[in-house]
Backbone as a ProteinNet text record, in pm:
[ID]
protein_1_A
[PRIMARY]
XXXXXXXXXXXXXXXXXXXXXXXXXXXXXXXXXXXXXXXXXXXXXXXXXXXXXXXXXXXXXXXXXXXXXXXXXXXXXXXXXXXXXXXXXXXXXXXXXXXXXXXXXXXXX
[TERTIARY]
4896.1	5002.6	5084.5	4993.4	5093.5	5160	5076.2	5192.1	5319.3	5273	5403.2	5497.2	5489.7	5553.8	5609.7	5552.2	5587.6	5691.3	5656.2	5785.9	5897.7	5913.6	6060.7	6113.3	6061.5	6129.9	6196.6	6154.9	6188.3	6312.3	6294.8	6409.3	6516.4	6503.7	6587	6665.1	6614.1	6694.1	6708.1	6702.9	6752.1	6865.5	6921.2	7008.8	7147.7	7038.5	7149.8	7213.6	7134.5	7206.1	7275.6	7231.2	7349.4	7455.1	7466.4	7596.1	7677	7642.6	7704.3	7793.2	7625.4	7657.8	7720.8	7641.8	7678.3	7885.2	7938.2	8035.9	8143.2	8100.8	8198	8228.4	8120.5	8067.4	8135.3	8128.9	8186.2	8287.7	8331	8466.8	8449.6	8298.3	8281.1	8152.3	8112.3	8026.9	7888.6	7793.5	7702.8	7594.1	7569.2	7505.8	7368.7	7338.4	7228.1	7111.4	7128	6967.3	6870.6	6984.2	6865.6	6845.2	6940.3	6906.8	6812	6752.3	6711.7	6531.9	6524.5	6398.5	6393.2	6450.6	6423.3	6346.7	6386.6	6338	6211.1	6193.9	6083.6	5962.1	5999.5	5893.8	5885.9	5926.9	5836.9	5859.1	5858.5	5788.2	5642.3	5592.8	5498.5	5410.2	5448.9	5367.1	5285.1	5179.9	5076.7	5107.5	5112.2	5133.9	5116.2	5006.6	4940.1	5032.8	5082.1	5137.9	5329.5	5391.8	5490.8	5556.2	5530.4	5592.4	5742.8	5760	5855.3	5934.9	5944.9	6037.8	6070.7	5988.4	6045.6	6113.7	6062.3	6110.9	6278	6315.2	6409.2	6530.7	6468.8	6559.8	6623.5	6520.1	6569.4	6627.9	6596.8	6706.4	6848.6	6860	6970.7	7046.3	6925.1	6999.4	7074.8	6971.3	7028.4	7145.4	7142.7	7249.5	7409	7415.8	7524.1	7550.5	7458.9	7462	7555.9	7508.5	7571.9	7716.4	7663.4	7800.1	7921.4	7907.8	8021.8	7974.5	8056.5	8089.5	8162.1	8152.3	8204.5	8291.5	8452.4	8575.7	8645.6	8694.8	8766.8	8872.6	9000.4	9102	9108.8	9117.8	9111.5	9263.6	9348.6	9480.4	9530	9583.3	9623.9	9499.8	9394.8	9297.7	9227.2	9110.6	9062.4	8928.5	8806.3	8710.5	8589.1	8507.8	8427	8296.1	8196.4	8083.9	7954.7	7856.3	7764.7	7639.4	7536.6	7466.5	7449	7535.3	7575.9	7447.5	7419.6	7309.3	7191.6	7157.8	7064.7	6994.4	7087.6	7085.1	7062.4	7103.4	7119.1	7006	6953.4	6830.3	6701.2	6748.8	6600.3	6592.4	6727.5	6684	6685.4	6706.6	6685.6	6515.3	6455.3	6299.1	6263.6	6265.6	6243.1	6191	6301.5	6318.4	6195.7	6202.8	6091.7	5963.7	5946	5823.7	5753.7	5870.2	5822.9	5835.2	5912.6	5905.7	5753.2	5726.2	5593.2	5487.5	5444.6	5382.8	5366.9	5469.2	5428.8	5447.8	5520.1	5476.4	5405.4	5373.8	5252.7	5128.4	5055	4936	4838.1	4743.5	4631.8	4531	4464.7	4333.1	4388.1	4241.1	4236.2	4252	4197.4	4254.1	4358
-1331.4	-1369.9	-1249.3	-1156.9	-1037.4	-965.9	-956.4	-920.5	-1006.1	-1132.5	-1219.9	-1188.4	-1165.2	-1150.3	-983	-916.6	-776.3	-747.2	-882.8	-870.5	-944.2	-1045.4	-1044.4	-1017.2	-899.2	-800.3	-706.9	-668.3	-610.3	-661.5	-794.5	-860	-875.9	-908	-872	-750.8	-640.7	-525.6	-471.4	-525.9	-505.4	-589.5	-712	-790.7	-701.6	-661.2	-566.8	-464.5	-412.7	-260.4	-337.6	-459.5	-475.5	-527.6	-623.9	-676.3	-541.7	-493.8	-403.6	-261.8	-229.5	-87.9	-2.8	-123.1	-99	-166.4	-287.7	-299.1	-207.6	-142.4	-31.9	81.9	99.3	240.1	202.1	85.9	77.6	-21.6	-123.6	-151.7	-295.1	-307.5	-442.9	-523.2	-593.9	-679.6	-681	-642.8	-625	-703.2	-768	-902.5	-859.1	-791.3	-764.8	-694.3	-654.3	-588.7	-680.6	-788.8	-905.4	-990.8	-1029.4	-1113.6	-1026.3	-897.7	-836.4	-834	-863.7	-836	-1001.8	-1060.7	-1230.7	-1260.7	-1192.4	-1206	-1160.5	-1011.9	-947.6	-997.7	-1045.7	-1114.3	-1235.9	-1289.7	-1429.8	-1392.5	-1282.3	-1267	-1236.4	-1185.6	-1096.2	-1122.4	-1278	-1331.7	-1479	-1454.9	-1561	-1705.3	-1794.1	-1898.9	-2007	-2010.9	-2100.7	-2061.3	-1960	-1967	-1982.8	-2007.7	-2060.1	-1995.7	-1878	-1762.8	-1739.5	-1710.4	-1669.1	-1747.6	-1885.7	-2010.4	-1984.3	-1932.8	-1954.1	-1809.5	-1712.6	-1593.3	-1603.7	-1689.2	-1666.6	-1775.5	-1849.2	-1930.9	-1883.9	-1803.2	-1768.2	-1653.3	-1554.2	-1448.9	-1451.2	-1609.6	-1665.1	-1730.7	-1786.3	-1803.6	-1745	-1567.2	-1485.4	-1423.1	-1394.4	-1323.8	-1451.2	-1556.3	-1653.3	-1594.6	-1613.3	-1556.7	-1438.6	-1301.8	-1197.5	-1182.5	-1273.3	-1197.9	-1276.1	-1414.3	-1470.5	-1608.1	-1684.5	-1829.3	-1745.6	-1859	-1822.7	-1932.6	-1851.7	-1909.4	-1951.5	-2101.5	-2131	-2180.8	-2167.4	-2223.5	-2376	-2458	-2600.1	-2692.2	-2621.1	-2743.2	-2641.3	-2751.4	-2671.1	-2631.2	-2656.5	-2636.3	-2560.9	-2469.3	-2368.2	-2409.3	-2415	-2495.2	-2339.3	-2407.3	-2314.1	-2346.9	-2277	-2306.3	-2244.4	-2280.2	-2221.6	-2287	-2162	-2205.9	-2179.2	-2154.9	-2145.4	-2045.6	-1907.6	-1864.5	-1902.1	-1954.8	-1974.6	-2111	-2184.8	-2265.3	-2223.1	-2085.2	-2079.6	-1985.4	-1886.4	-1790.7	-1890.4	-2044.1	-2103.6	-2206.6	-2213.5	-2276.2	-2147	-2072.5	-1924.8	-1936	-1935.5	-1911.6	-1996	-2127.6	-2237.4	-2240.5	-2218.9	-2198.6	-2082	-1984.1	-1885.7	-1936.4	-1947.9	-2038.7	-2153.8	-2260.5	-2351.1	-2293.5	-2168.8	-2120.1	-2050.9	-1959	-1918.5	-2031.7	-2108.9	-2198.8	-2286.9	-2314.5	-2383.3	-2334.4	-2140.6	-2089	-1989.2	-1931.8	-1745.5	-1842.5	-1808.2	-1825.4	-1693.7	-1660.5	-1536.9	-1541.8	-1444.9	-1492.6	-1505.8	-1502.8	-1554.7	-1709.6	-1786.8	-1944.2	-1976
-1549.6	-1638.7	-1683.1	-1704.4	-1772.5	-1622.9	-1490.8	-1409.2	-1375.3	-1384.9	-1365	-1451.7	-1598	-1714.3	-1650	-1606.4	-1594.7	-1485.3	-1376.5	-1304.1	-1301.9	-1426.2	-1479.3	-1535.2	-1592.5	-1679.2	-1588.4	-1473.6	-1377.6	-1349.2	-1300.9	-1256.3	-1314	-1473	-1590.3	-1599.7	-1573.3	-1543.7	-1460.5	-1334.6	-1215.3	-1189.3	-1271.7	-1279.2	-1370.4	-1491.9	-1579	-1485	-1378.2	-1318.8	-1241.2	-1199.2	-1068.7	-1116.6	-1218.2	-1283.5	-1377.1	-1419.7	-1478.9	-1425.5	-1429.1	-1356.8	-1217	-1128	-988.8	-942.4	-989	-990.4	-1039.5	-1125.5	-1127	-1068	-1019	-907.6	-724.7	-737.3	-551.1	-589.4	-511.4	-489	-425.6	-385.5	-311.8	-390.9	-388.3	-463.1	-442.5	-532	-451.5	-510	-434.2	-451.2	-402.1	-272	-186.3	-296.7	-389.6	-452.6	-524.7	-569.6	-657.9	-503.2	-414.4	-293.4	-172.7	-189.5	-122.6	-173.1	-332.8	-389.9	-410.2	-422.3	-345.9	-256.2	-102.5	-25.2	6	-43.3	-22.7	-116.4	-234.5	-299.5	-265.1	-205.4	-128.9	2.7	87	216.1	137.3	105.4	68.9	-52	-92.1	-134.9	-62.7	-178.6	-34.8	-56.5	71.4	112.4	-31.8	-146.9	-210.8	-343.4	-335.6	-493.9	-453.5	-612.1	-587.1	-713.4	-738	-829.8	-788	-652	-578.1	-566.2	-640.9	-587.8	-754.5	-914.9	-996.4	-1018.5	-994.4	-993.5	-896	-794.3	-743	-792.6	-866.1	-965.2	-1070.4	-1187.8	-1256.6	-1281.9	-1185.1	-1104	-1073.7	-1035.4	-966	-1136.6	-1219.5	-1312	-1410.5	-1435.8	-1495.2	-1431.8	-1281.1	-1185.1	-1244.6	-1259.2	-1284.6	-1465.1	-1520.9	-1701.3	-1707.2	-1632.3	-1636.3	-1541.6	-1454.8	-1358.8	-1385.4	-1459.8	-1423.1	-1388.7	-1417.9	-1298.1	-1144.1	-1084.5	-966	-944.3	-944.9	-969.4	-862	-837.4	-705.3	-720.2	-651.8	-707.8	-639.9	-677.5	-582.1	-599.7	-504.1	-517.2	-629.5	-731.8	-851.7	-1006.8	-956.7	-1011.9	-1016.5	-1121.5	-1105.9	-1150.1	-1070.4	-1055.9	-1083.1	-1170.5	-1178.5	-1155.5	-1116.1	-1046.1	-1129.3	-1236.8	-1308.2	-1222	-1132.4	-1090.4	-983.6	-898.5	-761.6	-716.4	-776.2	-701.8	-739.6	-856.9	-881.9	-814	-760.5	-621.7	-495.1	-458.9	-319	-316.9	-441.5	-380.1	-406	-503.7	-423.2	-358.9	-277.9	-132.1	-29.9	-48.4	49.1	43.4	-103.9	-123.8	-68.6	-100.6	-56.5	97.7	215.6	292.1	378.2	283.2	329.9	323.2	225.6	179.6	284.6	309.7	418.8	553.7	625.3	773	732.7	627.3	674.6	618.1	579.5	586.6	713.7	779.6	933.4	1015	998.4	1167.4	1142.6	1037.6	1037.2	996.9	1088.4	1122.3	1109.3	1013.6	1000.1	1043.9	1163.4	1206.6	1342.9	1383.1	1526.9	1597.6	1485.5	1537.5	1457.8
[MASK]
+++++++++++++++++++++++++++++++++++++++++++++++++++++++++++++++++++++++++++++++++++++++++++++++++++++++++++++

């Protein structure tokens, strides 16, 4: 419990550096450090737990909190989107989750 607790605090301020800090420093968007520790924490976690499906939700939920809606113009309309990653890194998890569940196989049989 307390490592779970210990690594969304992590995630918490790894969200702060990337919404904040890092957008001002380059010129392009950089989305890849919270979608990069997404991935790697549910490659690399084991098949039976499902940390990595809430850890990549609410990543996705804080990443929408800090960064913004994500703004579209539609017609003459300006459509805004709350949620959007926090949707897509957990069907990304999601996704990981069920390819290694029915094709990595450990062991000899």
């Amino acid at each position: 419990m307390i490592k779970n607790l210990l690594i969304l605090v992590v995630f918490y301020f790894l969200i702060l550096l990337q919404s904040s800090f890092l957008p001002s420093s380059f010129n392009w968007p950089v989305l890849l450090l919270i979608f990069i520790t997404v991935i790697i924490s549910n490659v690399f976690e084991s098949r039976e737990r499902f940390f990595g499906l809430f850890l990549a939700f609410f990543s996705g939920l804080f990443l929408d909190l800090f960064s913004g809606s994500l703004q579209i113009n539609f017609w003459l309309f300006k459509v805004n989107f709350f949620g959007i990653y926090a949707l897509s890194f957990l069907l990304i998890a999601f996704f990981i989750k069920y390819f290694i569940r029915q094709n990595v196989r450990f062991g000899l049989y």
